[in-house]
C-alpha positions in Angstrom: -13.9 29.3 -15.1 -13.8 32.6 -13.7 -13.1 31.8 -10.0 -9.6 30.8 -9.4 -9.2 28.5 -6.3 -6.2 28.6 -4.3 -5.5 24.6 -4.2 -2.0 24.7 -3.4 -2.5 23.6 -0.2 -3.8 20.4 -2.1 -0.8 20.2 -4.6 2.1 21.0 -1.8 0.4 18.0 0.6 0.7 15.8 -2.0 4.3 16.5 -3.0 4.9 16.0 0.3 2.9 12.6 0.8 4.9 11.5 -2.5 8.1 12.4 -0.3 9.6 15.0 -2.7 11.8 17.4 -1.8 10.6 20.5 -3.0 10.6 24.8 -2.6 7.2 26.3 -2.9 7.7 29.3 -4.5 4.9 32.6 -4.8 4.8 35.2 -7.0 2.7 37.8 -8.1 0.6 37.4 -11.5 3.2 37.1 -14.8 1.9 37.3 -18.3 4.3 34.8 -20.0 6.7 31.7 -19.2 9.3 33.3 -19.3 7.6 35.9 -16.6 7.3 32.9 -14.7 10.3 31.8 -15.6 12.4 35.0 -13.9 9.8 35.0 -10.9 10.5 31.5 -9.9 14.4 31.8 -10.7 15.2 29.4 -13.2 15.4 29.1 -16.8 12.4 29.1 -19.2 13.0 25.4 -20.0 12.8 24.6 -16.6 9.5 25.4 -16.1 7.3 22.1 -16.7 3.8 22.9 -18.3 1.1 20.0 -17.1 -1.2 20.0 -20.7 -4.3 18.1 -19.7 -5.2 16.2 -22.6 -8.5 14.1 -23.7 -8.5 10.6 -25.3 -11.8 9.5 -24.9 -14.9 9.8 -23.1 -13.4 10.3 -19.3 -9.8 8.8 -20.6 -7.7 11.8 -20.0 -3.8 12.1 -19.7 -1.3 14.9 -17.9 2.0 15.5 -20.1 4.7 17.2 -18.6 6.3 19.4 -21.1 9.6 21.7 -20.7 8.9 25.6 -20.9 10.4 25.7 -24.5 9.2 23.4 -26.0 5.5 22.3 -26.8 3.6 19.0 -27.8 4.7 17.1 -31.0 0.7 15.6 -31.3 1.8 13.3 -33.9 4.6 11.9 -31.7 1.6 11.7 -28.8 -0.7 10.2 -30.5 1.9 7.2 -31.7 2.8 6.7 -28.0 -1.0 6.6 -26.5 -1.7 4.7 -29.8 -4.9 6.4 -30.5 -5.5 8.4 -33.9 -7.1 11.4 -32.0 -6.1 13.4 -29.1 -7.7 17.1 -28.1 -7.6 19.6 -25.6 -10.7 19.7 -23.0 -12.1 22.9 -22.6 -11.3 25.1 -19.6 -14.7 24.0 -17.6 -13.8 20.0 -18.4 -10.5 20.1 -17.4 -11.5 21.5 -14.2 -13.6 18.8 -13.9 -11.0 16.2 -14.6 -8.6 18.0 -12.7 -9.9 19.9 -10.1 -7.6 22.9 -11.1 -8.2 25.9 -13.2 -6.3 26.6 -16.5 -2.8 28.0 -15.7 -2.5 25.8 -12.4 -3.2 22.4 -13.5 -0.5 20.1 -12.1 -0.7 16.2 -11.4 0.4 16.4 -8.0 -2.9 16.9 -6.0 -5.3 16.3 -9.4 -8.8 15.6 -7.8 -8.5 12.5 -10.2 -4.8 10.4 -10.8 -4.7 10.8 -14.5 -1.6 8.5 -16.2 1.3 10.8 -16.9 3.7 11.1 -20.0 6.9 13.3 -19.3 8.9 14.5 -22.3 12.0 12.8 -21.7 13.4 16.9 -22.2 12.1 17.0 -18.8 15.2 16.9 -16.5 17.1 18.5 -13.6 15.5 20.5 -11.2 12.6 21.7 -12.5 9.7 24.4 -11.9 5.7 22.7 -11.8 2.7 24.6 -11.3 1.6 24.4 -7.1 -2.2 23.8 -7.8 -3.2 27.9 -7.4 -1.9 31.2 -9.8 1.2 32.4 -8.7 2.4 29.3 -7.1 5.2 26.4 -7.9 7.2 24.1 -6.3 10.5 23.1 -7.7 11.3 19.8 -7.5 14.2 17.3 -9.3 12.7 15.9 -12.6 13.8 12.3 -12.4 12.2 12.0 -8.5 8.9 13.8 -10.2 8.8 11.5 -12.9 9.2 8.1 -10.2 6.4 9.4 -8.1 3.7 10.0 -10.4 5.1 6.7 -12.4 5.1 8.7 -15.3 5.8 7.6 -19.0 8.8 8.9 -20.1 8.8 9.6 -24.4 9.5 12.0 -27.1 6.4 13.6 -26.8 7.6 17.5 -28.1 9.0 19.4 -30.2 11.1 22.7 -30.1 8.3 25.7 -29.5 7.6 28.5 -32.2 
């Protein structure tokens, strides 16, 4: 998608109506986590990437992974119990989401897709506000209740 929607509004009302204490934070455009990492002011594995991820025909799942570490599919696959999990493109997953690549976040998600946390997902933690340049930091384990989440082994160290 070309156009990039400021939906923050829409994720920061709905960390509120989920009653989490949270910061919103805004910064200017960053070209890697850890860029976003030194602009929100915390550490790179405290920034939780939402991966939008396709089972099925309209079966879709948000995972919650820590900033340094990405998805162990194997592992993924085991806990949804399905043989085959893929990555929508960037027009789908608007779609299912109603937020562009690079902002997707569960909180505000034009559809309430179940969520699986890495259980490396803990502390207070950095999640993308819905809009480029925008995050609200939040405690993990109050994240996790809200959006009932599925906590699991889902990753693996990144590189």
């Amino acid at each position: 998608m070309s156009d990039r929607p400021d939906n923050s509004a829409r994720a920061i009302a709905a960390a509120q109506a989920l009653g989490l204490d949270h910061e919103v934070t805004r910064h200017g455009p960053v070209r890697s986590l850890e860029e976003a990492a030194a602009a929100r002011g915390v550490e790179p594995r405290d920034v939780v990437k939402t991966i939008v991820v396709r089972l099925s025909d309209d079966d879709y799942r948000f995972v919650l992974v820590p900033g340094d570490r990405e998805i162990a599919w194997p592992k993924l696959r085991a806990l949804l119990g399905v043989n085959r999990v893929s990555m929508p493109g960037a027009d789908t997953a608007y779609d299912v989401t109603g937020y562009v690549r690079g902002t997707i976040t569960p909180l505000g998600a034009t559809r309430a897709w179940p969520v699986v946390a890495d259980a490396a997902v803990r502390g207070r933690v950095s999640i993308g506000g819905g809009a480029h340049g925008v995050a609200l930091t939040v405690d993990a384990e109050r994240l996790v209740q809200a959006l009932d989440a599925t906590v699991a082994d889902v990753t693996e160290p990144a590189g």
